[in-house]
N, C-alpha and C positions, 0 to 999 in steps of 0.2 A: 545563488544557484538553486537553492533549495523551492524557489517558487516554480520552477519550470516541472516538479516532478509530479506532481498532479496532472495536467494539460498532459505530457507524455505518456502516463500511467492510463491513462482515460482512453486517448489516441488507440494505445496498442490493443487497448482490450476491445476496442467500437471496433480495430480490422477483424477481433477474431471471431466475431461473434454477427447471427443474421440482424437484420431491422427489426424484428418480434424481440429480440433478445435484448435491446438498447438498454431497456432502462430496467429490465433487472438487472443488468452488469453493471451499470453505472451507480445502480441506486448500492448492492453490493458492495463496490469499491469505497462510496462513501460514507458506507456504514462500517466498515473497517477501518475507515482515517479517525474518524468521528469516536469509536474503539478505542485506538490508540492515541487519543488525543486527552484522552479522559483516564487510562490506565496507566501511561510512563511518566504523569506526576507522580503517582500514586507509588509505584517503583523508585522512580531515581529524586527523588526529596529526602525520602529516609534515608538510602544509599548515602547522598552528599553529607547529610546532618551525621550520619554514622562515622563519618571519613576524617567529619572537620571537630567534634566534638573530641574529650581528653582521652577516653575510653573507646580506643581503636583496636580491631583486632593487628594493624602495623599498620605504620606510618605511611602513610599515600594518599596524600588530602587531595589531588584529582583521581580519584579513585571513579566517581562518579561516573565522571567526565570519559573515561578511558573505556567504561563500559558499556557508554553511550556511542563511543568512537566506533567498537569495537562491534556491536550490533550494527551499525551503516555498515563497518566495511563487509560484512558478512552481509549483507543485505547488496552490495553493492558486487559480491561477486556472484550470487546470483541472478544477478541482474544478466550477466553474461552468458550464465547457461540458457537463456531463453529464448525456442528457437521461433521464428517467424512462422506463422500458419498463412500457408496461402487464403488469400480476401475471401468473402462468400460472394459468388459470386450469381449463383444462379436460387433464386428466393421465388418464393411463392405466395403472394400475398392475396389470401384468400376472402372474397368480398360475396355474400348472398346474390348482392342486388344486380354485378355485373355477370355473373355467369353465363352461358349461353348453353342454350339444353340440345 
C-alpha cells in the first residue's frame, strides 16, 4: 500500500496549487521524501541496535519498530485533518508575445 502514497501525495498538492506553482510544489515534496529518506536510517538503526543489544534501557527489542509504527499512525491521523481547497480555477498565464495592446 505504501506505493500508492506518493502518486496521492503529489495529486493533492498539483489540486492546490496554480500551473506556475507545479513544480515548485512537486519539486518541494520530493525534496522532503528525498530528506527523510536519508535521515530515518540515521534515526531508527541506532534506535533498533539500542533495543536488540545487552545494555537496554528495558526490555522491548521491537522498540524500533513501534516507534516507526507510531510516527505513520500520527502521520496517518493527520492525514485526516486535511481539508480539500477548492481547484484553481481561474489562472493567468501571462505571455509578451500574445498580448494584445
Amino acid at each position: 500500500m505504501s506505493i500508492f502514497v506518493m502518486p496521492c501525495l503529489k495529486s493533492m498538492a498539483s489540486k492546490q496549487v496554480g500551473p506556475n506553482e507545479q513544480g515548485k510544489v512537486q519539486g518541494c515534496i520530493s525534496g522532503i521524501c528525498s530528506f527523510a529518506s536519508v535521515v530515518s536510517p540515521l534515526i531508527f538503526s541506532p534506535l533498533t541496535a539500542l533495543f536488540l543489544s545487552e545494555n537496554t534501557p528495558f526490555h522491548f527489542p521491537g522498540f524500533g519498530l513501534a516507534c516507526a509504527a507510531f510516527a505513520l499512525m500520527v502521520a496517518f491521523t493527520e492525514s485526516f485533518m486535511i481539508t480539500s481547497a477548492h481547484p484553481v480555477t481561474n489562472c493567468n498565464l501571462s505571455n509578451s508575445d500574445s498580448e494584445e495592446p
